[in-house]
C-alpha positions as CSV (number, residue, x, y, z in Angstrom):
1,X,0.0,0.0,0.0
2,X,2.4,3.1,-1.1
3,X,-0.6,5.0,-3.0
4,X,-1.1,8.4,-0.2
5,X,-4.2,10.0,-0.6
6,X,-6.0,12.6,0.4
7,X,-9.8,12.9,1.2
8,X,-12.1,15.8,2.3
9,X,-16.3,14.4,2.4
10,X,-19.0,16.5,3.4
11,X,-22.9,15.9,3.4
12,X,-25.5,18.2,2.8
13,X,-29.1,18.3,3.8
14,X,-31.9,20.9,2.6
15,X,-34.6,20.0,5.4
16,X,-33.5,17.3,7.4
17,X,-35.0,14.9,6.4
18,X,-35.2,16.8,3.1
19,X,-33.2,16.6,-0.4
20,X,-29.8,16.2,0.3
21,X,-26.4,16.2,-1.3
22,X,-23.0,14.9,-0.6
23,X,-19.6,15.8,-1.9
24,X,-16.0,14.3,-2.2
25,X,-12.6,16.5,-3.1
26,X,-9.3,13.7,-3.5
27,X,-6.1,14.7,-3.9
28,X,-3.6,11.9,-5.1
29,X,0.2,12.1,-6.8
30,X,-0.7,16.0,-7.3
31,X,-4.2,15.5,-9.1
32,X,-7.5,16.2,-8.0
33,X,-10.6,14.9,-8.2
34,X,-14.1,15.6,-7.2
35,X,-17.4,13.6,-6.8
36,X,-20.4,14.5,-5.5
37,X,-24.4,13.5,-5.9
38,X,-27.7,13.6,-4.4
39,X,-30.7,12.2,-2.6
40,X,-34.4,13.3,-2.9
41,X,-35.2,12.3,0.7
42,X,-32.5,11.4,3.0
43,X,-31.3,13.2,6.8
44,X,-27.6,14.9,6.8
45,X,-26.0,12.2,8.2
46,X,-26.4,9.4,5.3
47,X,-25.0,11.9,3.2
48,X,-22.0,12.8,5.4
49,X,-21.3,8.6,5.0
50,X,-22.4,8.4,1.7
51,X,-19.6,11.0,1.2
52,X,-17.1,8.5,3.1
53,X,-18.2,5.6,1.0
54,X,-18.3,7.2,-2.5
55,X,-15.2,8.9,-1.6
56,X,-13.8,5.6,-1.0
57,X,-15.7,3.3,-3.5
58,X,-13.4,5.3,-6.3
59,X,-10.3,4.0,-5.5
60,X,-9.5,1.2,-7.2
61,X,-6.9,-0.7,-5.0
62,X,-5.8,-0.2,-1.2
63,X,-4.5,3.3,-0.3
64,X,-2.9,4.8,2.7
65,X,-5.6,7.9,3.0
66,X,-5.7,10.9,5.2
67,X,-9.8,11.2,5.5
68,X,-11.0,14.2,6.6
69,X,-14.5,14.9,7.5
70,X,-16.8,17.6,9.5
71,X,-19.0,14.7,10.8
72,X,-18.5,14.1,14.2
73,X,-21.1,11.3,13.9
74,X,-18.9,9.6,10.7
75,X,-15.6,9.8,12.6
76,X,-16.9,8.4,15.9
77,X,-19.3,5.6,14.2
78,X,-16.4,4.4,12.7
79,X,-13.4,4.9,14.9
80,X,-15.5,4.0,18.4
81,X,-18.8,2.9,18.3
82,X,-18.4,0.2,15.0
83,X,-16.1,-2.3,17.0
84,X,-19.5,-2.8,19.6
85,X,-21.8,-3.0,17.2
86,X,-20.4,-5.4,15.5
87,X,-19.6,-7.5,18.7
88,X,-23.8,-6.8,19.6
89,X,-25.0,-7.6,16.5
90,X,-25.3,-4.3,15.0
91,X,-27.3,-3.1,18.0
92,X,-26.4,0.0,20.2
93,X,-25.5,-0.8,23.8
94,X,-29.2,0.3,24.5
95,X,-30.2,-3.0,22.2
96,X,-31.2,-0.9,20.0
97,X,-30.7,-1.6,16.1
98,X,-28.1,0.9,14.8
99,X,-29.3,3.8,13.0
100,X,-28.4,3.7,9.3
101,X,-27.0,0.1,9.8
102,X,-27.1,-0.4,5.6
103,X,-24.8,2.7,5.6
104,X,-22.4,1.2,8.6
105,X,-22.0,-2.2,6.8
106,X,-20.9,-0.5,3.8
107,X,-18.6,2.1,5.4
108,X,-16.9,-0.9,7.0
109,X,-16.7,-2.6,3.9
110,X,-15.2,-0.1,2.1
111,X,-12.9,1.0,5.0
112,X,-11.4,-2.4,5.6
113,X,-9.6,-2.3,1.6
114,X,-7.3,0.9,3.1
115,X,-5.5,2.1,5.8
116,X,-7.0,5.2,6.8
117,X,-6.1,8.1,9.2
118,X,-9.3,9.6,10.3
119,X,-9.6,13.4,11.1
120,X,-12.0,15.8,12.1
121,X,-12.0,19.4,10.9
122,X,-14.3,22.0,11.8
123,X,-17.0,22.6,9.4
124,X,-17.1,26.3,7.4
125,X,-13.8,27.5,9.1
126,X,-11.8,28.1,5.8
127,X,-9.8,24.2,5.2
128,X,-9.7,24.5,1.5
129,X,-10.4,20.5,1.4
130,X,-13.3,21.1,3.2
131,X,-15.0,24.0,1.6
132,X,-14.7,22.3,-1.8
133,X,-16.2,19.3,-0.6
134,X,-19.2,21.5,1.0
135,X,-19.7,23.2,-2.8
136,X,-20.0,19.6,-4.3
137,X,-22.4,18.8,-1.4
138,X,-24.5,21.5,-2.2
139,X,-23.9,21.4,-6.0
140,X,-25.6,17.8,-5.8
141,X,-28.2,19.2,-4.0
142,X,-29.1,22.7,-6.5
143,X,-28.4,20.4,-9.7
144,X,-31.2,18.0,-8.8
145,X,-33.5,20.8,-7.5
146,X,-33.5,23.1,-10.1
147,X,-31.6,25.4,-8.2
148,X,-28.7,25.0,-9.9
């Protein structure tokens, strides 16, 4: 795994629930890419994941990734809260089943192919990374609202 890459995801949400977007700015070997798209009815935080997992869906073999995302929900699903689930049978510790369990699977699915730093970076406070992937969020969201 020598491939470094970069990753900034952000998810969008007009209403929540409501029409939502989400949005993906990679940076690998000096090139950049973005992805973003859009749900009619969906809450912000399947589209902060969908972000993670479309983000990560588009690379094609196991990268060493610097993942950055504004979701405190994504980063501590999947860096502290997955490991239990998994163990309980994707329930919370309440015994609860775990909201947006289709999502989780996948995330951890896609996750387990890389080796992934996770950060957290505060939402709408200037990281470049960030900002773009917040545009492509909302670009998902104003193309397939007529909006855009």
């Amino acid at each position: 795994m020598t491939n470094k890459v970069i990753l900034f995801t952000d998810g969008a949400c007009r209403g929540n629930p409501g029409p939502g977007g989400w949005g993906v700015y990679l940076e690998y070997d000096g090139s950049r890419k973005n992805l973003y798209g859009f749900a009619p009815e969906t809450t912000n935080n399947r589209m902060e994941m969908t972000a993670v997992i479309e983000g990560l869906k588009a690379l094609k073999r196991p990268c060493h990734i610097d993942l950055n995302t504004d979701s405190k929900y994504v980063l501590q699903g999947i860096t502290e809260w997955m490991a239990g689930w998994k163990k309980n049978g994707w329930k919370t510790a309440a015994k609860k089943p775990v909201k947006n369990v289709d999502l989780w699977q996948l995330l951890d699915n896609e996750a387990s192919r890389h080796n992934i730093k996770w950060n957290w970076v505060k939402g709408h406070s200037g990281v470049h990374g960030n900002e773009i992937a917040d545009q492509l969020a909302n670009q998902g969201i104003d193309e397939n609202t007529g909006r855009g």
